[in-house]
N, C-alpha and C positions, 0 to 999 in steps of 0.2 A: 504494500500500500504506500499511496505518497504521502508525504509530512506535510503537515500540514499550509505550509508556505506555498506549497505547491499546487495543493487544491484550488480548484476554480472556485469559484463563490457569484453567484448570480443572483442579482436582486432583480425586482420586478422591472425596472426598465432598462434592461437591458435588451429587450427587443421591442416595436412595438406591438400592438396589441393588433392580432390579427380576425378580422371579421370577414367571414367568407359565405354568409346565409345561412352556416347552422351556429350553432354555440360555440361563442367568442374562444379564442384559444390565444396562447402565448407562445412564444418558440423564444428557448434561450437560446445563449451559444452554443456552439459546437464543442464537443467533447472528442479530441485526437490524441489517435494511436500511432505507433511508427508504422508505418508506409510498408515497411520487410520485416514483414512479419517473421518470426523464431519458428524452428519448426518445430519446437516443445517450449513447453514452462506458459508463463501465465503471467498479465499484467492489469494490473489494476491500479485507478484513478477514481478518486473522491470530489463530489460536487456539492459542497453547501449553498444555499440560500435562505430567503424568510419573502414570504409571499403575505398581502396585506390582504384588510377583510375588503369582499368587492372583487376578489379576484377571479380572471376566467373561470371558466368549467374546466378548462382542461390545457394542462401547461406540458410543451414536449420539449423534452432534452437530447438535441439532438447528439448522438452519437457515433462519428468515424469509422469504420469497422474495416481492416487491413484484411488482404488474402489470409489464406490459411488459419481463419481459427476454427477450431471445434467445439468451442461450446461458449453462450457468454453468460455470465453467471449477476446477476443484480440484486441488491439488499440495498434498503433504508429504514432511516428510523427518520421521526419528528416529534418536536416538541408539545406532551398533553399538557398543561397548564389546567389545575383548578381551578374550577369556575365556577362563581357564585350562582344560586338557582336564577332559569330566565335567561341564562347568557349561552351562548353557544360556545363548545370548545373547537378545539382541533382533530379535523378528521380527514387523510389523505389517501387516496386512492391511487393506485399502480397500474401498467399494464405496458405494453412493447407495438411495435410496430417495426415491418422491417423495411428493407431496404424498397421496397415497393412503395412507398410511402405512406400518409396519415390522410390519404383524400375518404371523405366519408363515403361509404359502401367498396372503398378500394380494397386490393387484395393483400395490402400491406399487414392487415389485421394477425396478430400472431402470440395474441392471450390477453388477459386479464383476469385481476384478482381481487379487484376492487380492494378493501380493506381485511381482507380474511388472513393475507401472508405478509409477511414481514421479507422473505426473498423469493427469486425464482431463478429456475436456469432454463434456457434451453440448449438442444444438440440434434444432430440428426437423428438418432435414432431414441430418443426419452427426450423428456420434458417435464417440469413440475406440473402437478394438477390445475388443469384451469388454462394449459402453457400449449402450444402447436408443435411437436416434433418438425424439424426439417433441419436442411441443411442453412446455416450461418454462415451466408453469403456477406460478398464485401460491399460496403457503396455506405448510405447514411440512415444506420437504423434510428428509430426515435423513443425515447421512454417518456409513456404517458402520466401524469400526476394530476390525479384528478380532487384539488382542495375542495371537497364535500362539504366543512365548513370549517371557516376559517377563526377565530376566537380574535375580539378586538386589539390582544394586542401581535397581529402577525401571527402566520405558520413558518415558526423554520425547521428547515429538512436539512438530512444529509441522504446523498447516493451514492452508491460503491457499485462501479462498474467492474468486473473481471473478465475477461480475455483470457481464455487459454488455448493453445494453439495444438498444432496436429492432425494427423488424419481423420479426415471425418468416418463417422458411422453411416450405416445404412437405415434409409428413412422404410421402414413398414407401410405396405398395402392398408390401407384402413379396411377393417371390416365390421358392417354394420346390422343390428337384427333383421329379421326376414320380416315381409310388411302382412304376413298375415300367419294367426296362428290356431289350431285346428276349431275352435269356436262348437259353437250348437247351431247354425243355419239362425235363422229369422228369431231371433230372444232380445233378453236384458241383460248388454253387458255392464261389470260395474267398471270405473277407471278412476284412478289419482293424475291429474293432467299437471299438476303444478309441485314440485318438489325438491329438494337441492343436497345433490352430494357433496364429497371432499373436491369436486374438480370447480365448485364456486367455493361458496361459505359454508357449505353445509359440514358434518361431522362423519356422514355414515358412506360405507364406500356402494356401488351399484351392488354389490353382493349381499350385502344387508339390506339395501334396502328393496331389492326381487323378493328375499326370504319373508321381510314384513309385508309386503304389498298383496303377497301368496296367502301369507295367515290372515291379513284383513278381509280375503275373499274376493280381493281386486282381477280383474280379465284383463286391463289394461294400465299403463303408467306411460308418464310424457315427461322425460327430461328436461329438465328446464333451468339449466345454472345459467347466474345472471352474466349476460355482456356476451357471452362464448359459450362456443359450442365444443370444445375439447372435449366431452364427454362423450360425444357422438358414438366414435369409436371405440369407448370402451363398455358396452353394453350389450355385445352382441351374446356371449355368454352367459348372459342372464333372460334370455330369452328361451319359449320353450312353448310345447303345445300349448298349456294351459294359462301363458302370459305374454301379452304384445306390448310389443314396446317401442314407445313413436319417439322420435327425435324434435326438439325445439329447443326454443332458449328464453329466458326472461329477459324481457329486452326494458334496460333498468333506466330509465332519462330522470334527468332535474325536476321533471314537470306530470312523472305516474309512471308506472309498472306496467307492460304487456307482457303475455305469453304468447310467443309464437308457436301454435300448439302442430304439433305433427308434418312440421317441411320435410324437404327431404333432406338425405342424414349429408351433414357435412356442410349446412346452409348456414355464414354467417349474417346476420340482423344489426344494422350498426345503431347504434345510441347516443349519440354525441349531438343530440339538438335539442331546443325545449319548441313549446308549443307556439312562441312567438316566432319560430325559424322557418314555419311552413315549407316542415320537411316532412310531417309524419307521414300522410300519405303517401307519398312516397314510397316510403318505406312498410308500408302496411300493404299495396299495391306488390312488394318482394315477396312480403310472405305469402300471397297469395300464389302468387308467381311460382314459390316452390311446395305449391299442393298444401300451405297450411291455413290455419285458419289462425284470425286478430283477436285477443282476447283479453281485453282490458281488466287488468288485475287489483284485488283489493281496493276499488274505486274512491272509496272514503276512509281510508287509511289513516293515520294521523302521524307516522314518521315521516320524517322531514324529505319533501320531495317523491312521497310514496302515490296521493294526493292526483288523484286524474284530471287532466288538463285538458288533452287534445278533443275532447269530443267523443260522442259516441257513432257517425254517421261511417265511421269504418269498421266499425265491429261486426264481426262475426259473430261473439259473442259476449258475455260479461261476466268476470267472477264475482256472484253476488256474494258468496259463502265462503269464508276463508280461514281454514282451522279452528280451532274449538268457537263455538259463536258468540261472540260481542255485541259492543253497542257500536260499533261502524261498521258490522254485518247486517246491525237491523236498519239502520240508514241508508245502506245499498240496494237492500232487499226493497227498501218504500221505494228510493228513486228509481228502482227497475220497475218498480209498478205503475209509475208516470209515466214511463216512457212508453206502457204499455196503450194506458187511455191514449196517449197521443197519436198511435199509429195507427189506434181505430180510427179516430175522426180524420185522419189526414191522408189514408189511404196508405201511408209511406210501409216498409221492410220494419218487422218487428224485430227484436232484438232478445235472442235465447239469455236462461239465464244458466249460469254451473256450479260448483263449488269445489273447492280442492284444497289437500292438505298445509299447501305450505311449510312441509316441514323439512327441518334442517339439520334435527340433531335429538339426540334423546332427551326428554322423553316424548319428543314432540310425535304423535300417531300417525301414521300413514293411513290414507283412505276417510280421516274423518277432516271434513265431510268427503264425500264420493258420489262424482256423476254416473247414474243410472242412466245410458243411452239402451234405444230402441236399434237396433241394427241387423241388417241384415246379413253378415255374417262380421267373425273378428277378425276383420282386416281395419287396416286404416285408412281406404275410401269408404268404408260401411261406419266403421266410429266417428268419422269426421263427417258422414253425413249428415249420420243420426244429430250429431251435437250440431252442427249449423241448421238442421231443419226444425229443433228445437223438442226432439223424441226425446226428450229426457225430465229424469227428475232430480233431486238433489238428497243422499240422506247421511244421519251420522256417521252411520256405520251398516255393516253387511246383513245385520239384524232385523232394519227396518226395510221392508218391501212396501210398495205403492203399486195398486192399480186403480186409472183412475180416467172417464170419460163419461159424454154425455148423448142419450140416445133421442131422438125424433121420433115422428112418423115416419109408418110406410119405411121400416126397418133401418131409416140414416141412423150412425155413427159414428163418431169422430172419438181418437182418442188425442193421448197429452200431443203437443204441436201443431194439431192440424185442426181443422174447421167444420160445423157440422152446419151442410148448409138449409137452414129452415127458414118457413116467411115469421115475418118479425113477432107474432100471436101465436103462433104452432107452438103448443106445449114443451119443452123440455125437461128430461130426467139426466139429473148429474149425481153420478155415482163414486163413492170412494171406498175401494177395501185397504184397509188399512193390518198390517202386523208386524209384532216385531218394538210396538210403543206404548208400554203400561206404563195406564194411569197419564194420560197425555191427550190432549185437546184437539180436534180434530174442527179445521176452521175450512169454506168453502169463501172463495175473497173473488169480488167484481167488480166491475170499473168503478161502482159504487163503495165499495171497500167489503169487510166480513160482514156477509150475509146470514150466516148459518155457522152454529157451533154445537159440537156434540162430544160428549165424553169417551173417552176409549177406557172398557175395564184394566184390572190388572194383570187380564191375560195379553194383554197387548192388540188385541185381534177383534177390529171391529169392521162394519159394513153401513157407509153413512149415504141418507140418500138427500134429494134436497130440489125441486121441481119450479123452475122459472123460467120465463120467454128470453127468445133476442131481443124484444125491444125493451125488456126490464136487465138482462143483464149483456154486456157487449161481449166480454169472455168470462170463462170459470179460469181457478186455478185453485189447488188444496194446498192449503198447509197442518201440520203435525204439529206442534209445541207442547214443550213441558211445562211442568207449573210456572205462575209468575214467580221471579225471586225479586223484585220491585212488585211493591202493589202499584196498580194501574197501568202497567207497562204489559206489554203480554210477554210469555214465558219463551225461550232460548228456543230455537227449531231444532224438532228432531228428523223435518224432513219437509220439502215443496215440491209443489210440481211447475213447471211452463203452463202455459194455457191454455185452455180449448178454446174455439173463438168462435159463439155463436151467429148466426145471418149469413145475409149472401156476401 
């Protein structure tokens, strides 16, 4: 390492501040290596600085990089400062870019680690979790630092870049799960579409969490570590008749949370704008592009920057339910149900709702909540249909089952997602069987709000009926809850469905 005289030291203007349509970025100087390269051993150089509050979204270091290395190896620390309640500290994010460059959706992308590791390395043939195996070509790589929040007085950092030289390794074929697995033909499958291993933040490796996903009764699970997809390839081995296993990524901005649920395997999603950068579409437009579907996550969140911004007019669909259930699950769950009156009177695409575990680490559960798709068989064009046509319902766990529609005249039917189409005085029967939820509330909700409430005993296994027009109710949808734990508040969900939508 260098002494410190030697280290570069970069304070905020040292470059200007670079605006390009998405979120502001910074580029310090250049960080060089010698030219001839050694054809062993190893070099490293240290960069301090202090970045004020107000700073970009994202500050790149650019770094030199000579022929012949085999591996570069990065660690930092920064300064946490105690800070009084109400004040924000310091929180700084990592990630790399290679010699391809730092253009948003370019191919430079080659990991990130947001705040979960303190170092990474890559090489051709490994890489830390979260990191792109390849080979470490010469030309100007750039290390990303992404100040999250910065504490009044200043963030400063130190980076330690290493260099070590020699023959490269062999970069690996990726190999990714099969896109379909042996299923039951036309059923209920269940799935956790939002979850995070060791290759983001999370704790548990894909092996642990196939094993829990199996005991929770899950059919399906959807990768989804934040910023990157380095997880892609290593899941193929958890794959198996009895469990599919789709590829996406939590696509993590300043301004909300998406899952990009089920692209195809190997599909980076870039996150470097907020909502004033009128980029998102765009980028919701890619995921499309590679067979997946938009899925606006945690919508009313309350960590900082978690918070949905961009709008709903690109969704596929929405995570109303998001790990054990709270009070910014039941605020999501109301505003999903706005959006629903509004798309009857407006004619416009309704908007499914799902829920998923979010979990990251013990003893956070896998599977609760768990979307219940309609599909015609478990592949991932029949689950991704099922979930964008809105076949689905939402429950704790593998315990609770729903069936749940409403029947006409003259034998129409419709069940969850789709339309029973009757004239607007033609009688309606909407039915719910419920099991799997003792002692638990059983509520029938329409554009007017909860119409109809019925008790479930404590065998958990009830059958609720409840008889209204199209022009009294625009759609059905059920919900389950447990007792209230506030009085006057209604009690946690132990399960909802999408909604039937009466008329033409």
């Amino acid at each position: 390492m260098c002494n410190d005289e030697h280290a570069p030291h970069h304070a905020m203007g040292r470059r200007g501040l670079l605006v390009t349509g998405a979120a502001a970025a910074l580029t310090l100087g250049s960080v060089s290596f010698a030219n001839a390269a050694p054809s062993s051993g190893e070099d490293t150089k240290v960069v301090r600085g202090t970045l004020p509050t107000g700073s970009p979204d994202f500050v790149y270091l650019p770094v030199e990089v000579p022929r012949g290395v085999r591996e570069i190896h990065v660690s930092y620390l920064y300064e946490r400062p105690v800070m009084p309640a109400g004040t924000q500290g310091n929180a700084l994010d990592i990630g790399i870019f290679d010699e391809r460059g730092t253009e948003l959706g370019g191919e430079g992308f080659r990991g990130w680690s947001g705040g979960a590791r303190t170092e990474f390395f890559i090489r051709a043939d490994d890489a830390t979790p979260g990191y792109i195996p390849g080979p470490v070509r010469a030309g100007t790589w750039n290390i990303a630092l992404g100040p999250y929040t910065v504490s009044p007085a200043g963030l400063t950092y130190e980076v330690t870049i290493t260099l070590r030289y020699g023959a490269p390794g062999q970069t690996a074929k990726p190999v990714y799960p099969p896109e379909r697995a042996k299923g039951r033909g036309r059923a209920w499958y269940r799935g956790d579409c939002h979850l995070h291993s060791w290759y983001s933040d999370g704790r548990r490796t894909p092996t642990e969490i196939a094993a829990l996903a199996r005991a929770a009764g899950l059919d399906f699970v959807n990768t989804s570590e934040h910023n990157t997809h380095a997880a892609h390839a290593h899941w193929a081995d958890q794959a198996g008749d009895d469990l599919l296993i789709l590829m996406g990524e939590e696509v993590t901005t300043r301004n909300g949370h998406l899952v990009a649920l089920g692209t195809d395997p190997g599909t980076f999603i870039d996150w470097r704008y907020r909502a004033r950068d009128n980029r998102f579409g765009h980028y919701a437009r890619e995921i499309r592009r590679a067979g997946g579907l938009v899925v606006p996550a945690h919508p009313h969140a309350t960590c900082i920057g978690c918070n949905w911004k961009f709008g709903f007019g690109e969704a596929d669909a929405v995570e109303v339910w998001n790990g054990p259930f709270g009070p910014d699950d039941e605020v999501s769950l109301q505003a999903w149900d706005n959006t629903l009156v509004a798309s009857v009177w407006s004619g416009k695409r309704w908007t499914p709702a799902m829920g998923s575990s979010d979990a990251h680490r013990h003893p956070d559960p896998i599977g609760t909540p768990q979307t219940v798709v309609l599909a015609e068989d478990l592949t991932r064009e029949a689950i991704l249909d099922g979930i964008r046509a809105g076949r689905s319902y939402v429950a704790e766990s593998k315990a609770v089952s729903l069936s749940f529609s409403a029947a006409g005249g003259r034998g129409r039917h419709a069940g969850i997602g789709e339309r029973l189409r009757v004239d607007a005085d033609d009688p309606v029967t909407v039915r719910l069987e419920v099991a799997g939820a003792p002692d638990c509330s059983a509520r029938i909700v329409t554009d007017q709000g909860v119409l109809h409430t019925a008790a479930i005993p404590a065998s958990g296994v009830a059958t609720v009926e409840w008889r209204t027009t199209a022009s009294y109710a625009a759609y059905v949808r059920a919900e389950v809850r447990h007792a209230a734990v506030v009085p006057g508040l209604p009690g946690p969900l132990a399960a909802f469905t999408n909604p039937v939508f009466l008329g033409g």
